[in-house]
Steps between C-alpha positions, in 0.01 A plus 500: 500500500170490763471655783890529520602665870776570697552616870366888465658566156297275266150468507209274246725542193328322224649530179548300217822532208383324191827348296561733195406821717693782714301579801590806676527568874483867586401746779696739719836337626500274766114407459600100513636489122855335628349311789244315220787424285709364797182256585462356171905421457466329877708766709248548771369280758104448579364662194108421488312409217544299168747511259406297173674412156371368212190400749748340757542650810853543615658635811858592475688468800825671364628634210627207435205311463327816286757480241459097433403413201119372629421852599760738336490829675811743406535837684702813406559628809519938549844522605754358255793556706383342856248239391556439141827469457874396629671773441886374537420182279454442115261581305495130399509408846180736543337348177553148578419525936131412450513227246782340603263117528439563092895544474626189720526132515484399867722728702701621133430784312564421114676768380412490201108533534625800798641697153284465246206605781732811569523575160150504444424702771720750376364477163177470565444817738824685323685594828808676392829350673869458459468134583279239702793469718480872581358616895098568459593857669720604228163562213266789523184482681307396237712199380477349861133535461518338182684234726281458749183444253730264244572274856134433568428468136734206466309294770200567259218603734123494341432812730722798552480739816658808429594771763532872364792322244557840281584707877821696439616365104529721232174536248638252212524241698166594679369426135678175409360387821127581390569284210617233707222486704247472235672275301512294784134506538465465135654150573288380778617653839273681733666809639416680821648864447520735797650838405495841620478645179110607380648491143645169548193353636278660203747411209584137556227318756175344362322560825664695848363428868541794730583450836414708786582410869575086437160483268437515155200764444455486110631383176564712168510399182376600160440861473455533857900463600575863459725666694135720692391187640856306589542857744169511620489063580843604645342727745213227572256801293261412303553696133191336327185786403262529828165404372251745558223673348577749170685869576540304924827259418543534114879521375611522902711209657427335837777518743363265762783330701 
């Protein structure tokens, strides 16, 4: 990304995801996090800037276009219930809505490809059901979840936008979910990881941009992604030692906003 804006809510975003690597997004809520991952997988109109893969600039128009195979964008939306998922159908249907063109010749779905890719899904991210036949509403929280991330994993996207996904499941599945994510990265994706979660942010991302008011204002990584300076960058404060003279500044922080 380069000088990515939007209306008043996004403003010179530059960032770049490197494949292999889970870049964090974090800040207070509602700093722009969502509305950068909603630009990137085409939601909004008039977003400003550039928007390059593998060199090539793109522009999605839709999330549609995002999710084609010449860019391939996935996004884990926040809220499984209204935006990832359809509730009253089955959790095949929900496995199978989003790579239904890898599953069909012409306007036919082959059944057969439709459940052996349901069966890996299931396998593959261990969501416990009755049967693929069975309503998505009837499994706990964190098997729709699993759901959700095992539909945009079958259209195998080379970079992964992921919106607070551990909100509200219970902490095993918080931690097969870490795994996933780096062994996805492990196998080539870049992943763009927005969290609330400090300890989320400092356990599994390589690198994490704060945002503050629609702007990044620093990156962390190495020792310096502590918990001290993801508050203070929060805050738009700077943590770093002022620089002074001896006994004036020494082992004080700055706090200049």
């Amino acid at each position: 990304m380069d000088g990515l804006g939007w209306e008043n809510r996004l403003e010179g975003i530059s960032l770049e995801v490197g494949a292999g690597e889970i870049v964090g997004l974090g800040g207070l809520d509602g700093q722009g996090q969502k509305t950068l991952l909603l630009a990137l997988f085409g939601v909004l109109r008039g977003v400003t800037g550039a928007i390059t893969v593998n060199g090539r600039a793109v522009r999605p128009g839709s999330p549609g276009q995002a999710k084609a195979r010449e860019i391939g964008v996935a996004l884990v939306p926040e809220d499984r219930k209204t935006e990832g998922l359809m509730l009253p159908m089955s959790v095949a249907d929900n496995l199978t809505i989003a790579s239904l063109g890898a599953l069909s010749f012409g306007p036919f779905i082959d059944a057969g490809k439709e459940a052996d890719a349901v069966q890996a899904g299931v396998k593959r991210l261990r969501i416990k059901t009755g049967a693929a036949s069975d309503a998505v509403s009837t499994l706990s929280g964190g098997n729709q979840q699993k759901v959700v991330i095992a539909k945009w994993l079958m259209t195998e996207p080379r970079i992964i936008l992921l919106n607070d996904p551990t909100r509200g499941i219970d902490v095993g599945t918080k931690q097969e979910l870490y795994r996933l994510m780096r062994e996805l990265a492990d196998q080539g994706a870049a992943i763009l990881f927005y969290s609330t979660d400090y300890d989320e942010l400092i356990g599994c991302c390589d690198r994490v941009a704060i945002m503050y008011d629609g702007r990044i204002v620093r990156e962390l990584a190495g020792d310096e992604l502590n918990e001290t300076n993801i508050v203070a960058s929060s805050l738009n404060i700077d943590s770093r030692p002022a620089h002074g003279s001896a006994g004036e500044g020494e082992g004080r922080e700055s706090a200049h906003v």
